[in-house]
HTML snippet that shows the backbone in 3Dmol.js (N, CA, C, O; Angstrom):
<script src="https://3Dmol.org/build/3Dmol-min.js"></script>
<div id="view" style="width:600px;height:400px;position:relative"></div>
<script>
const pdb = `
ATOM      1  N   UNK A   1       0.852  -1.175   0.000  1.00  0.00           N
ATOM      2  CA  UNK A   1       0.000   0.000   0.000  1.00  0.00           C
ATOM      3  C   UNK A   1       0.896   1.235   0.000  1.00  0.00           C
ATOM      4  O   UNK A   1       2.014   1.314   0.508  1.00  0.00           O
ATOM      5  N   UNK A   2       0.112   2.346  -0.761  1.00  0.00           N
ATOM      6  CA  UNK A   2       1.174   3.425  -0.534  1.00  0.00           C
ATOM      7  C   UNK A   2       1.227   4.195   0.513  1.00  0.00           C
ATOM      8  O   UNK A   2       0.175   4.404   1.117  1.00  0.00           O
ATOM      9  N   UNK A   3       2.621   4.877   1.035  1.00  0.00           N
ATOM     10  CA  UNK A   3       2.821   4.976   2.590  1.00  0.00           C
ATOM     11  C   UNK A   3       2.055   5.639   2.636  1.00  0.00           C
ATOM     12  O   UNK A   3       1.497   5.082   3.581  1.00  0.00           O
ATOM     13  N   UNK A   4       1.031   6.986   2.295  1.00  0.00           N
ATOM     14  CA  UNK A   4       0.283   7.910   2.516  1.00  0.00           C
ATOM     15  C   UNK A   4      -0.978   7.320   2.764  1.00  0.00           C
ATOM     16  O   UNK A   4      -1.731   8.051   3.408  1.00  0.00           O
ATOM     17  N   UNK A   5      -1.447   6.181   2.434  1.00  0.00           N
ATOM     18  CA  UNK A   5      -2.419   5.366   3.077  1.00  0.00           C
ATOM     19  C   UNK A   5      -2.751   4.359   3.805  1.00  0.00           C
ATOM     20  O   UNK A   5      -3.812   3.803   4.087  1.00  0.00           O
ATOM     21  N   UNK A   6      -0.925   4.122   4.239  1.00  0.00           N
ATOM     22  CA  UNK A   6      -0.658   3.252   5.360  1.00  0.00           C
ATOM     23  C   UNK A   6      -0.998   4.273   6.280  1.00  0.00           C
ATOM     24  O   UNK A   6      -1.996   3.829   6.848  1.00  0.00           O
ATOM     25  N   UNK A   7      -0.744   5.367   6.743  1.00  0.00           N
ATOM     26  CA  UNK A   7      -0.698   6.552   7.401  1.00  0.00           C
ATOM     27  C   UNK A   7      -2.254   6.735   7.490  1.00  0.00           C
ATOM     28  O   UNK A   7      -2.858   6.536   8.544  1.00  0.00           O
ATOM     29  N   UNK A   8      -2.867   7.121   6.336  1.00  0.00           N
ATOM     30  CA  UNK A   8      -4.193   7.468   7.128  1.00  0.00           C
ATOM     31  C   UNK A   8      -5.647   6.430   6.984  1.00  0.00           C
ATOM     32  O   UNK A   8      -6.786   6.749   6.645  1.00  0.00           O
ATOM     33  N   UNK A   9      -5.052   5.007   7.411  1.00  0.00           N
ATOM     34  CA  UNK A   9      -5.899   3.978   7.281  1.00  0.00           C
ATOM     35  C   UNK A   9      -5.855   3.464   9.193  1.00  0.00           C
ATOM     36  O   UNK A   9      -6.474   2.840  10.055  1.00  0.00           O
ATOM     37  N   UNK A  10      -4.876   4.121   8.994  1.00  0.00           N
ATOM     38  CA  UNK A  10      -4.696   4.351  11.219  1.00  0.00           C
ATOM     39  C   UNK A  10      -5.891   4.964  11.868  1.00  0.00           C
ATOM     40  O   UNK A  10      -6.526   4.672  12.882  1.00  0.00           O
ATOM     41  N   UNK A  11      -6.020   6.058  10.822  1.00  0.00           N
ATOM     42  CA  UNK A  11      -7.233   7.345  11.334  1.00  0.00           C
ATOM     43  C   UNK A  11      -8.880   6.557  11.334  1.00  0.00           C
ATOM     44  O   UNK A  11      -9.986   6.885  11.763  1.00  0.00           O
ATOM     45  N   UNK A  12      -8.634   6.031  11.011  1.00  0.00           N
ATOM     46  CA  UNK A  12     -10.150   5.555   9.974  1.00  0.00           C
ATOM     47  C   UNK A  12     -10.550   4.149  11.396  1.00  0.00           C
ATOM     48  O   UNK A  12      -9.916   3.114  11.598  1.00  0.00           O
ATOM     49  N   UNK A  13     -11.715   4.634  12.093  1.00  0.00           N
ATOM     50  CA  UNK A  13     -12.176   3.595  12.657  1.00  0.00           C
ATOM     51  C   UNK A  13     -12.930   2.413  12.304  1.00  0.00           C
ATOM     52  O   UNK A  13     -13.994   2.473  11.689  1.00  0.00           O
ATOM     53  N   UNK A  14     -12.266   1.102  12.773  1.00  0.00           N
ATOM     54  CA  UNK A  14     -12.842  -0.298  12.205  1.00  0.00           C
ATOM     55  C   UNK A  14     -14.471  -0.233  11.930  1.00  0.00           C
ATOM     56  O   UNK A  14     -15.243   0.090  12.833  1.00  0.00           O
ATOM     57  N   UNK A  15     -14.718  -0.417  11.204  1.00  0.00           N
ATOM     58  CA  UNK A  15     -16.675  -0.730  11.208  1.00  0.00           C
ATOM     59  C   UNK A  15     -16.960   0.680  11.008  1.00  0.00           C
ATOM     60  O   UNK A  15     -18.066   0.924  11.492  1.00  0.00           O
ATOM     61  N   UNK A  16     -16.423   1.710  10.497  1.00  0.00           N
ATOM     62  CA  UNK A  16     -17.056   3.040   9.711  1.00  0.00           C
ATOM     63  C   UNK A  16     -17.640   2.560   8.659  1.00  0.00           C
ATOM     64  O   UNK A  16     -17.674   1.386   8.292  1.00  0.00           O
ATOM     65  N   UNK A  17     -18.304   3.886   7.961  1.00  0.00           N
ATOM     66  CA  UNK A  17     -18.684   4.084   6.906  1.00  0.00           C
ATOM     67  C   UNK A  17     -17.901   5.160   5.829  1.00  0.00           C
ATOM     68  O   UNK A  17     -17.937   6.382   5.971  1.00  0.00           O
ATOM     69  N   UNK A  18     -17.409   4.669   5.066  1.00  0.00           N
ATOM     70  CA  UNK A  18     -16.376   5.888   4.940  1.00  0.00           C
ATOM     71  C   UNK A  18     -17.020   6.245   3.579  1.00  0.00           C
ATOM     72  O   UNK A  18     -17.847   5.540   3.000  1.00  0.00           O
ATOM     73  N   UNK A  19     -16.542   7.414   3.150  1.00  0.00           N
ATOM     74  CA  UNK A  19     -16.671   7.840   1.487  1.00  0.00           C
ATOM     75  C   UNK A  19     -15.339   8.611   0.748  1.00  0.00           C
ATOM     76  O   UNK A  19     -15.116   9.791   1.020  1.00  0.00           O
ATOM     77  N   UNK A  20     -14.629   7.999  -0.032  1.00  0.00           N
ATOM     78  CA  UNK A  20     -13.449   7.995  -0.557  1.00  0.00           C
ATOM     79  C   UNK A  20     -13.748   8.667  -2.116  1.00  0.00           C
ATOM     80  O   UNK A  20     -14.255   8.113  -3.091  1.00  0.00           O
ATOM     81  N   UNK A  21     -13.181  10.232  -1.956  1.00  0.00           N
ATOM     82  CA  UNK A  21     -13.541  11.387  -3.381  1.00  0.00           C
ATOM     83  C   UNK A  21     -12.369  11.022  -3.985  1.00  0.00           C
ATOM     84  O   UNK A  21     -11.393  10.941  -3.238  1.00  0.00           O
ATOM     85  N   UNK A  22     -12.144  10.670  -5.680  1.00  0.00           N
ATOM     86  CA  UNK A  22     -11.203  10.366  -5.848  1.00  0.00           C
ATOM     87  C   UNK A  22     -10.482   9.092  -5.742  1.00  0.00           C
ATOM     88  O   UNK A  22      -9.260   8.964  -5.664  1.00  0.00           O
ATOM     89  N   UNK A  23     -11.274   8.259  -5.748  1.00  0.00           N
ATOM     90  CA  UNK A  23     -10.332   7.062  -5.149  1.00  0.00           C
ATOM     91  C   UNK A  23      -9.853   6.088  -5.669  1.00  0.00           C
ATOM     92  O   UNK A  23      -9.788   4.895  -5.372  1.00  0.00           O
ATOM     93  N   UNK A  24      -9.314   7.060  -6.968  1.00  0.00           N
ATOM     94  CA  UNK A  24      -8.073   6.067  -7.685  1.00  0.00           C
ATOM     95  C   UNK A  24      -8.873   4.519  -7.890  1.00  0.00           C
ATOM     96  O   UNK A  24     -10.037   4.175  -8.093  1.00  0.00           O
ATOM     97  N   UNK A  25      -7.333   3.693  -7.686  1.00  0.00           N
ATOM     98  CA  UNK A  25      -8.120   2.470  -8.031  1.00  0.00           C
ATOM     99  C   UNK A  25      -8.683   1.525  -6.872  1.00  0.00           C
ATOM    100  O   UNK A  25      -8.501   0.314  -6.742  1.00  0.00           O
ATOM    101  N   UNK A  26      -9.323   2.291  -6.165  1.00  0.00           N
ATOM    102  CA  UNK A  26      -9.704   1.825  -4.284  1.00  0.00           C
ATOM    103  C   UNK A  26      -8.909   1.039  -3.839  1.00  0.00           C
ATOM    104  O   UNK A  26      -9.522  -0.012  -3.650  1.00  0.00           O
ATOM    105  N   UNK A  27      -7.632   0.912  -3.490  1.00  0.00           N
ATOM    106  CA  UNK A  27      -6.548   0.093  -2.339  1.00  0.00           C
ATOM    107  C   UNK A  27      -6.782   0.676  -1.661  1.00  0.00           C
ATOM    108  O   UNK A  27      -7.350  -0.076  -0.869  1.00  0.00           O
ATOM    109  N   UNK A  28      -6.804   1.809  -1.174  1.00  0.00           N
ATOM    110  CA  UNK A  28      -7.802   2.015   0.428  1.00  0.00           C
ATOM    111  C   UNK A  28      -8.296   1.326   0.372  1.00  0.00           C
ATOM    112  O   UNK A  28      -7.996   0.182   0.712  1.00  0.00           O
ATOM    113  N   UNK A  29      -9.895   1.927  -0.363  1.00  0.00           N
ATOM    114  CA  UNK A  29     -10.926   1.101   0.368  1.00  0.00           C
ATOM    115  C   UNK A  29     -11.206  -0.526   0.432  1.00  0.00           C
ATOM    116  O   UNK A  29     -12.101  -1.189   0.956  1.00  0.00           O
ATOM    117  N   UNK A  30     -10.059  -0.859  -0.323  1.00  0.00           N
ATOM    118  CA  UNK A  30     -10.342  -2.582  -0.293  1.00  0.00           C
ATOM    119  C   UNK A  30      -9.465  -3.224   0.865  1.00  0.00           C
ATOM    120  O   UNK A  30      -9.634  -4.334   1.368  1.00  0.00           O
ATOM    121  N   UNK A  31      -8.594  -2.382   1.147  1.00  0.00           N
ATOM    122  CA  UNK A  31      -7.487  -3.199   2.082  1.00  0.00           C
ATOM    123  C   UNK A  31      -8.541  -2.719   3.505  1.00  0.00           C
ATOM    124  O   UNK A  31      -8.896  -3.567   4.324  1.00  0.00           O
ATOM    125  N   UNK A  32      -8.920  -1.338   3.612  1.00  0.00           N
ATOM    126  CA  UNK A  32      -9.978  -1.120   4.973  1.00  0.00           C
ATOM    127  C   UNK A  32     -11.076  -2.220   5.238  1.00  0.00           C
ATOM    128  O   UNK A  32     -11.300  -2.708   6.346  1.00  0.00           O
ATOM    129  N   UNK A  33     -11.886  -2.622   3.786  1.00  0.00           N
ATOM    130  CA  UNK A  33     -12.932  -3.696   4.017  1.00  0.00           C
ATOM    131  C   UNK A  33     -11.902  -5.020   4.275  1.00  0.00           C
ATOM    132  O   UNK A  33     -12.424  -6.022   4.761  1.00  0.00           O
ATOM    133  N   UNK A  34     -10.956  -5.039   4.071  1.00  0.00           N
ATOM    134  CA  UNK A  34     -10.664  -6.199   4.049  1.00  0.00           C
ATOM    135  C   UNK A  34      -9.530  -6.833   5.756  1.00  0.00           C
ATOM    136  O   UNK A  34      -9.233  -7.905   6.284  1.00  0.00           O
ATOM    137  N   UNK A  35      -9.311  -5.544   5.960  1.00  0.00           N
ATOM    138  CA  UNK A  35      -9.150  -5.465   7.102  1.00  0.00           C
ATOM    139  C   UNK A  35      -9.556  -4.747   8.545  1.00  0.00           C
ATOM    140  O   UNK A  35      -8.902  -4.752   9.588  1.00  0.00           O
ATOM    141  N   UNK A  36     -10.475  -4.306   8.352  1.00  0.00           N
ATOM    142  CA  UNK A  36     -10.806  -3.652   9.314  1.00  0.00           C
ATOM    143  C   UNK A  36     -12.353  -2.932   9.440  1.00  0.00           C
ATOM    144  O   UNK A  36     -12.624  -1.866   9.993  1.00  0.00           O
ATOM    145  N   UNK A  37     -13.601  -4.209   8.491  1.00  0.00           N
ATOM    146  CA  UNK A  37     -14.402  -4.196   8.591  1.00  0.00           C
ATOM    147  C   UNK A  37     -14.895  -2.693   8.102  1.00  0.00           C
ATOM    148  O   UNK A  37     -15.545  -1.886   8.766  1.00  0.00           O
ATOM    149  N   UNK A  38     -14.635  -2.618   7.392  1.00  0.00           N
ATOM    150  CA  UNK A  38     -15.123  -0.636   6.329  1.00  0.00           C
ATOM    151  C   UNK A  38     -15.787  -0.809   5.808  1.00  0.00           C
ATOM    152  O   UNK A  38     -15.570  -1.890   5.261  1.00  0.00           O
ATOM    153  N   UNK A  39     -17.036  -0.239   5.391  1.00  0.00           N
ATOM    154  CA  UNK A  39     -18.012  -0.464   4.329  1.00  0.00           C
ATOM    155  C   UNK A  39     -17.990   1.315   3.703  1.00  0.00           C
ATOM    156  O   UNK A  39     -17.926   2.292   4.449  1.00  0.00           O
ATOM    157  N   UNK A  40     -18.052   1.363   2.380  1.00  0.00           N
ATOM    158  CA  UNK A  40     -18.264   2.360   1.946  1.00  0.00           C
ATOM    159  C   UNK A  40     -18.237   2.341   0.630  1.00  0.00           C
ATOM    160  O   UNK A  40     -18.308   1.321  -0.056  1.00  0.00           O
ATOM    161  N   UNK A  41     -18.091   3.941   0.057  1.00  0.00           N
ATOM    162  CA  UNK A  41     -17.920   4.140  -1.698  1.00  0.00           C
ATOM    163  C   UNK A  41     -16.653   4.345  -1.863  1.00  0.00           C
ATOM    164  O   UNK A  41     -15.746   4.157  -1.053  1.00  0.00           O
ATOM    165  N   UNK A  42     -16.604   4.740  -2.942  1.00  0.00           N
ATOM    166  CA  UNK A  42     -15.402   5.433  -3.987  1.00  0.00           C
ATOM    167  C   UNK A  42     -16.009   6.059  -5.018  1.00  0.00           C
ATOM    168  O   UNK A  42     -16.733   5.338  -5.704  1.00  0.00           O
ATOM    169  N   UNK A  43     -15.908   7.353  -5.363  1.00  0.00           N
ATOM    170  CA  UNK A  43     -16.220   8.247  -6.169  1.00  0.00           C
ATOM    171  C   UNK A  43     -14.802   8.389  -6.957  1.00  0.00           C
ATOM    172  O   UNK A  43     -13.659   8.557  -6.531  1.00  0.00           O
ATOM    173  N   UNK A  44     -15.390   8.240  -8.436  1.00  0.00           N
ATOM    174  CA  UNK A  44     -14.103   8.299  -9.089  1.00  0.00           C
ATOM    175  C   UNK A  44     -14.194   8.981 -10.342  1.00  0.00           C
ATOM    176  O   UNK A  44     -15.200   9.689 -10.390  1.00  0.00           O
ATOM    177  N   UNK A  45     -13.493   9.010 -11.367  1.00  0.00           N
ATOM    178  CA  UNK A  45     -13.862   9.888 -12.895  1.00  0.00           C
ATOM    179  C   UNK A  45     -13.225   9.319 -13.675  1.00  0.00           C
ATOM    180  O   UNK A  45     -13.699   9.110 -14.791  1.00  0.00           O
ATOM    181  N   UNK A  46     -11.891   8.868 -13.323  1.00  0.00           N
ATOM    182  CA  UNK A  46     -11.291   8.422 -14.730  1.00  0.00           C
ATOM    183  C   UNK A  46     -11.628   6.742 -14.793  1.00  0.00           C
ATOM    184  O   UNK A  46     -11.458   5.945 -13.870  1.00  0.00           O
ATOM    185  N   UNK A  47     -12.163   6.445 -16.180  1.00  0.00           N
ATOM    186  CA  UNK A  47     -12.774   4.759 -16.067  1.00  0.00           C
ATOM    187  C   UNK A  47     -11.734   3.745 -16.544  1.00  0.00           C
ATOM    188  O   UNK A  47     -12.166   2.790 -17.190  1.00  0.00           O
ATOM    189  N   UNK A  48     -10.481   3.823 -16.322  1.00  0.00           N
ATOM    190  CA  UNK A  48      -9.413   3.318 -15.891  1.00  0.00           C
ATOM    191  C   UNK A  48      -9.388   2.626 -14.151  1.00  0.00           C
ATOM    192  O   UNK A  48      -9.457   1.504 -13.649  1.00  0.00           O
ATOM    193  N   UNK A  49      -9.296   3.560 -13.830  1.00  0.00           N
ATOM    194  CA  UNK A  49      -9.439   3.540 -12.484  1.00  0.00           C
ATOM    195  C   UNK A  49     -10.884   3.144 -11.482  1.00  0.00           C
ATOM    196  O   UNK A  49     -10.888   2.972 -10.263  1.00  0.00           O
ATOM    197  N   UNK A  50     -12.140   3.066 -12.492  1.00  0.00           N
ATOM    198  CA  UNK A  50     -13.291   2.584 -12.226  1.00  0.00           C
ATOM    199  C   UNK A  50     -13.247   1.064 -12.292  1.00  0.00           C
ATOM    200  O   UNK A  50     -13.617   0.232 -11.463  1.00  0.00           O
ATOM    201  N   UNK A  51     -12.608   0.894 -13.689  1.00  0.00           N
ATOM    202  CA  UNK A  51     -12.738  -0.586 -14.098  1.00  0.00           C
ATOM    203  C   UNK A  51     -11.772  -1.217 -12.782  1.00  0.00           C
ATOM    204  O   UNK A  51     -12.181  -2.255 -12.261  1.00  0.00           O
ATOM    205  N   UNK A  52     -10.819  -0.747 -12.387  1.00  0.00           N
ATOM    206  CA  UNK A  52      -9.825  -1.736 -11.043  1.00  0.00           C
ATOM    207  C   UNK A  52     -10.551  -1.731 -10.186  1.00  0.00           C
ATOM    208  O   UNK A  52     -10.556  -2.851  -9.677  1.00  0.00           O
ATOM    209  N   UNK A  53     -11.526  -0.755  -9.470  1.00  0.00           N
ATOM    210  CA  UNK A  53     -12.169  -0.791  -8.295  1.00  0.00           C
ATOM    211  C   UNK A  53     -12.982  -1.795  -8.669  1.00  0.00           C
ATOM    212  O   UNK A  53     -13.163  -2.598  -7.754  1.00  0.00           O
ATOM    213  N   UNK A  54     -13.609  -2.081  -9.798  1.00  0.00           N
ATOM    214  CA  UNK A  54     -14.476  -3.073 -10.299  1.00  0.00           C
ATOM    215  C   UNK A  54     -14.182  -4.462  -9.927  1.00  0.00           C
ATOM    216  O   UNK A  54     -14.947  -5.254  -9.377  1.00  0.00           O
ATOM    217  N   UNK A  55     -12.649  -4.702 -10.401  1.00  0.00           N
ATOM    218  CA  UNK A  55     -12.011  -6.168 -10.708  1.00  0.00           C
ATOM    219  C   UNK A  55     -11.379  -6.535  -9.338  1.00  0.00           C
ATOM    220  O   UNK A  55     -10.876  -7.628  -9.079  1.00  0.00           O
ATOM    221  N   UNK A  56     -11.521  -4.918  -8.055  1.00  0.00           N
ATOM    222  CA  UNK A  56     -10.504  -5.293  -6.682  1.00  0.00           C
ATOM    223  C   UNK A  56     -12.083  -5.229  -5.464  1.00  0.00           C
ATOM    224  O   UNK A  56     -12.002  -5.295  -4.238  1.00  0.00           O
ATOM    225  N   UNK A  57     -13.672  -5.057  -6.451  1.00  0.00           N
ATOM    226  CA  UNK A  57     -14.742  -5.708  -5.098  1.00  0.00           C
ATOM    227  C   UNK A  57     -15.246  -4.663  -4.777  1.00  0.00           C
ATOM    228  O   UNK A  57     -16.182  -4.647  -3.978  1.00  0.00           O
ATOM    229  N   UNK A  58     -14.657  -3.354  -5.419  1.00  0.00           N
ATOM    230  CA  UNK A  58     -14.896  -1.826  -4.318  1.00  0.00           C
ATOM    231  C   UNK A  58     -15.565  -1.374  -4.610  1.00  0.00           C
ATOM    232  O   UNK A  58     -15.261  -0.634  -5.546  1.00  0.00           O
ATOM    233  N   UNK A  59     -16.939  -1.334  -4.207  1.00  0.00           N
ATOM    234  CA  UNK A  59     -18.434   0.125  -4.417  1.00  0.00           C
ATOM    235  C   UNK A  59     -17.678   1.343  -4.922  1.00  0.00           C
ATOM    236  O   UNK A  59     -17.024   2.041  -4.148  1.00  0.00           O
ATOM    237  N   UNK A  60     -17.803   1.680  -6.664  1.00  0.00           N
ATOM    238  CA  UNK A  60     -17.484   2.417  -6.837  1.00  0.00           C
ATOM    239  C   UNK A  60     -18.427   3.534  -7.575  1.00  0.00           C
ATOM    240  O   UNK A  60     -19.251   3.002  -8.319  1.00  0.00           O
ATOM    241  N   UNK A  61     -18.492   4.962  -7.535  1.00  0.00           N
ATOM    242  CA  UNK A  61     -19.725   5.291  -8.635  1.00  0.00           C
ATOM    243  C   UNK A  61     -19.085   6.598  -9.317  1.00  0.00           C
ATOM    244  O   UNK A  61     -18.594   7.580  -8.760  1.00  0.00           O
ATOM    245  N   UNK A  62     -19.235   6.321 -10.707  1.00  0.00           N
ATOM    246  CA  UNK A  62     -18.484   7.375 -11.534  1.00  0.00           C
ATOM    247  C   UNK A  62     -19.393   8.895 -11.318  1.00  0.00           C
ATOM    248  O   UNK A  62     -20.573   9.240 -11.265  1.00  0.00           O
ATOM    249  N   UNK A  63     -18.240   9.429 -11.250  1.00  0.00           N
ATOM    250  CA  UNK A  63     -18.996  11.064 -10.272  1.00  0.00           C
ATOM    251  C   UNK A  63     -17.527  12.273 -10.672  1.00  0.00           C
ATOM    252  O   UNK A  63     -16.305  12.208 -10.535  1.00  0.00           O
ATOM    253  N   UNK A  64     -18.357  13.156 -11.133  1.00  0.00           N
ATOM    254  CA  UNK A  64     -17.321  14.603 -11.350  1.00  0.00           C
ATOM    255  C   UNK A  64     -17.643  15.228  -9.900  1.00  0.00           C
ATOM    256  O   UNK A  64     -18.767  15.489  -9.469  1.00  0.00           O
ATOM    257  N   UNK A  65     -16.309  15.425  -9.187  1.00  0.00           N
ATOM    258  CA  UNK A  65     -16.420  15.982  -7.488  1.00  0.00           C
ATOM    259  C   UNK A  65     -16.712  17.368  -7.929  1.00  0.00           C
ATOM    260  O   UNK A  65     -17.092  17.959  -6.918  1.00  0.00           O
ATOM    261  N   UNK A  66     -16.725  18.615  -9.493  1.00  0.00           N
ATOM    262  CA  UNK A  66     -17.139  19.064  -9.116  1.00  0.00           C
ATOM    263  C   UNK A  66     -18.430  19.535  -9.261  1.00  0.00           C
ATOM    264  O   UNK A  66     -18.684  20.736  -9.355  1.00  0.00           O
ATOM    265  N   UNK A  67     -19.410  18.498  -9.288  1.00  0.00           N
ATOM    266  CA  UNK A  67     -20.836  18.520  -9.165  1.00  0.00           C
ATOM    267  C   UNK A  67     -21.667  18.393  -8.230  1.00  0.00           C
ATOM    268  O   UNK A  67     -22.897  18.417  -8.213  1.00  0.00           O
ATOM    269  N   UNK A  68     -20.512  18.184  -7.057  1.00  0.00           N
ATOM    270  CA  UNK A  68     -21.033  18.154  -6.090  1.00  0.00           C
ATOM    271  C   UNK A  68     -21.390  16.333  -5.283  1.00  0.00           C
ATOM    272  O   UNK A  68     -20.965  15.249  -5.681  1.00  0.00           O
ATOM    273  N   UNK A  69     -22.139  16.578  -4.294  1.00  0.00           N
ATOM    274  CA  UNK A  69     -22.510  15.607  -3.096  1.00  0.00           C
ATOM    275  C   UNK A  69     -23.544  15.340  -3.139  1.00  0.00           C
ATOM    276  O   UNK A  69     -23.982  14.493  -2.360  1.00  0.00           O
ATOM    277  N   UNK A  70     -24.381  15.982  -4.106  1.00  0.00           N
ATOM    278  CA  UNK A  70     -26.084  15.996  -3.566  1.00  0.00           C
ATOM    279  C   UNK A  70     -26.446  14.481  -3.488  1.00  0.00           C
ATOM    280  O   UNK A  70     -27.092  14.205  -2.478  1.00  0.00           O
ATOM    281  N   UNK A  71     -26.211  13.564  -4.220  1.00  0.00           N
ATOM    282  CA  UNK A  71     -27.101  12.381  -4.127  1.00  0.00           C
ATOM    283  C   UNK A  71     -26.696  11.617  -3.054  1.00  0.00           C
ATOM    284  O   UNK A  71     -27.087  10.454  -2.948  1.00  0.00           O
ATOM    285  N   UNK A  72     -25.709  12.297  -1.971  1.00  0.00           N
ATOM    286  CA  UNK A  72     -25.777  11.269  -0.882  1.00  0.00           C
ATOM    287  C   UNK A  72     -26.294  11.692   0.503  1.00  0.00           C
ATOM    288  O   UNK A  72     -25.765  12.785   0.705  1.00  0.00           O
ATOM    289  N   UNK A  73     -27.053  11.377   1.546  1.00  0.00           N
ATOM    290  CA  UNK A  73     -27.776  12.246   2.475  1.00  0.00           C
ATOM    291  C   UNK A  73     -26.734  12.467   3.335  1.00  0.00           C
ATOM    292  O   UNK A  73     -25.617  11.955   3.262  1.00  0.00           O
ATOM    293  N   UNK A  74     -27.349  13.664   4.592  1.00  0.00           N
ATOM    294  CA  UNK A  74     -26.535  14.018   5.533  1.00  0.00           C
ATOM    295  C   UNK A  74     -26.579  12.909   6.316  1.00  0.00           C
ATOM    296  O   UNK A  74     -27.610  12.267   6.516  1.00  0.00           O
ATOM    297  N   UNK A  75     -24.772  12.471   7.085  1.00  0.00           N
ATOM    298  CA  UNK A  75     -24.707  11.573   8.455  1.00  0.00           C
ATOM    299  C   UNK A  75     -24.842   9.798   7.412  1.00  0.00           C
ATOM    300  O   UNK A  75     -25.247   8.708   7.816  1.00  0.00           O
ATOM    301  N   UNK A  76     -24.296  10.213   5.988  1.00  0.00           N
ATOM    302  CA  UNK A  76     -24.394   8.698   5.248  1.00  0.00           C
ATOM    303  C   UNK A  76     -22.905   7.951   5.271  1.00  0.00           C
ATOM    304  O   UNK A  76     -22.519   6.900   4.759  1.00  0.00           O
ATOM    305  N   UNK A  77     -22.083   9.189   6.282  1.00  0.00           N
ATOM    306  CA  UNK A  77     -21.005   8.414   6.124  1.00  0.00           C
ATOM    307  C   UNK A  77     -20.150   9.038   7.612  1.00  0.00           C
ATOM    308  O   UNK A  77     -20.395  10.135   8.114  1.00  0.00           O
ATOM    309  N   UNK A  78     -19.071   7.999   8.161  1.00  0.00           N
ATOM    310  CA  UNK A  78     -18.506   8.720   9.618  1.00  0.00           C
ATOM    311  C   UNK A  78     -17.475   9.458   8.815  1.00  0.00           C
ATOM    312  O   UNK A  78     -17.338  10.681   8.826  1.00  0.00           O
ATOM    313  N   UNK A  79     -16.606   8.420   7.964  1.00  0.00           N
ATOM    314  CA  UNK A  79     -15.627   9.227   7.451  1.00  0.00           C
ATOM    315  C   UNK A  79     -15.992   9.685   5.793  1.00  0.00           C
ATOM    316  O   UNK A  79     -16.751   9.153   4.983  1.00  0.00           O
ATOM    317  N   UNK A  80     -15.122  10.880   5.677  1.00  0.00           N
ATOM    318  CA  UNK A  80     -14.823  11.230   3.977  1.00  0.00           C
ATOM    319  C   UNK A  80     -13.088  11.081   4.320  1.00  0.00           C
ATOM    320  O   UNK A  80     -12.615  10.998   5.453  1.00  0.00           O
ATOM    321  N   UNK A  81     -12.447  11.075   3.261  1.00  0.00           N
ATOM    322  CA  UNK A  81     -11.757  10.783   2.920  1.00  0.00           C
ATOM    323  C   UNK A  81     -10.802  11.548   1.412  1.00  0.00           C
ATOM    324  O   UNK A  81     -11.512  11.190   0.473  1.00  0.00           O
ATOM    325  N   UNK A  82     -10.011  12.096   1.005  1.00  0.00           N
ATOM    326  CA  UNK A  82      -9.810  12.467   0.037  1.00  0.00           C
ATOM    327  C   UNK A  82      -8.357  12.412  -0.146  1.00  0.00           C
ATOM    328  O   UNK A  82      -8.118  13.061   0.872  1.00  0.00           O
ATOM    329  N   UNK A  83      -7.488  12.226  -0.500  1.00  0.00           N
ATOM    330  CA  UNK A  83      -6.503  11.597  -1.314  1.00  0.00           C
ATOM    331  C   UNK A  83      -5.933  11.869  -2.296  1.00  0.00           C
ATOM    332  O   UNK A  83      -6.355  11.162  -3.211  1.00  0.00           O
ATOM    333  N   UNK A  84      -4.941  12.740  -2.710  1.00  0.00           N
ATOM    334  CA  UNK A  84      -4.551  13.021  -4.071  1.00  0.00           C
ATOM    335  C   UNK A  84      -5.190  13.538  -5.184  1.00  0.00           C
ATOM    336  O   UNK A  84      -4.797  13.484  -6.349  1.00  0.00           O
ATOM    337  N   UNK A  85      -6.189  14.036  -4.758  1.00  0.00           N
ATOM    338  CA  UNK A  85      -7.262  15.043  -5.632  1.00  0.00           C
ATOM    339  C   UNK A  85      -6.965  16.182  -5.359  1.00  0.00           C
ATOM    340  O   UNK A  85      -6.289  16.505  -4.383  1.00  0.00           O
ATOM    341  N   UNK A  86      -7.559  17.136  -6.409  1.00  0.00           N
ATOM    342  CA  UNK A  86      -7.345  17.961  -6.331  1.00  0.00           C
ATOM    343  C   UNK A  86      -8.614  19.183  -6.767  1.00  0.00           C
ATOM    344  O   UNK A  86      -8.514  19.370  -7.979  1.00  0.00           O
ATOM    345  N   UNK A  87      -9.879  20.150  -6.103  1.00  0.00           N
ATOM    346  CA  UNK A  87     -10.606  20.415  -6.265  1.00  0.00           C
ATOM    347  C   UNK A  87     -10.021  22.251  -6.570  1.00  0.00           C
ATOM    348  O   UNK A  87     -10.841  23.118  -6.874  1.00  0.00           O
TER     349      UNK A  87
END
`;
const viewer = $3Dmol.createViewer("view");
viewer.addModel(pdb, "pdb");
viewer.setStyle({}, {cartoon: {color: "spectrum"}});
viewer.zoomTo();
viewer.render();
</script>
C-alpha cells in the first residue's frame, strides 16, 4: 500500500462508513474492508481507475467531485476521505 495510506488507514475507525472522493483504483478502500471491517464508496472519474475498483470488489460510482454531493444524504457516512485530488 502506498505509505500515505498506510498513514491514514490508522485514522479511519474499524466498522465506519467511509466515502473515498477520488479514489483512484480503491486500495484504500479494499485493504480497509478487508481489514478492518469498512463499508463504503469510492467516487471516481477516470474509467481506468473505475474498471480496477471493479475487478478489486470496491463500491465504486463514476462522479465529477465538481458537481457536487447531492445524491448522498446528511450523516451517510462517519468518514470522507480524500486523497490526491485535487478540487
Amino acid at each position: 500500500m502506498r505509505a500515505d495510506l498506510e498513514i491514514i488507514q490508522e485514522w479511519i475507525p474499524a466498522g465506519s462508513r467511509v466515502l473515498a472522493l477520488g479514489c483512484g483504483d480503491g486500495e484504500l478502500l479494499a485493504w480497509l474492508r478487508d481489514h478492518t471491517q469498512v463499508s463504503g464508496y469510492g467516487l471516481e472519474i477516470d474509467p481506468d481507475n473505475i474498471a480496477r475498483c471493479i475487478e478489486n470488489g470496491v463500491n465504486v460510482i463514476e462522479q465529477d467531485l465538481d458537481k457536487g454531493l447531492g445524491n448522498f444524504a446528511s450523516d451517510s457516512f462517519d468518514v470522507v476521505v480524500m486523497t490526491q485530488a485535487l478540487q
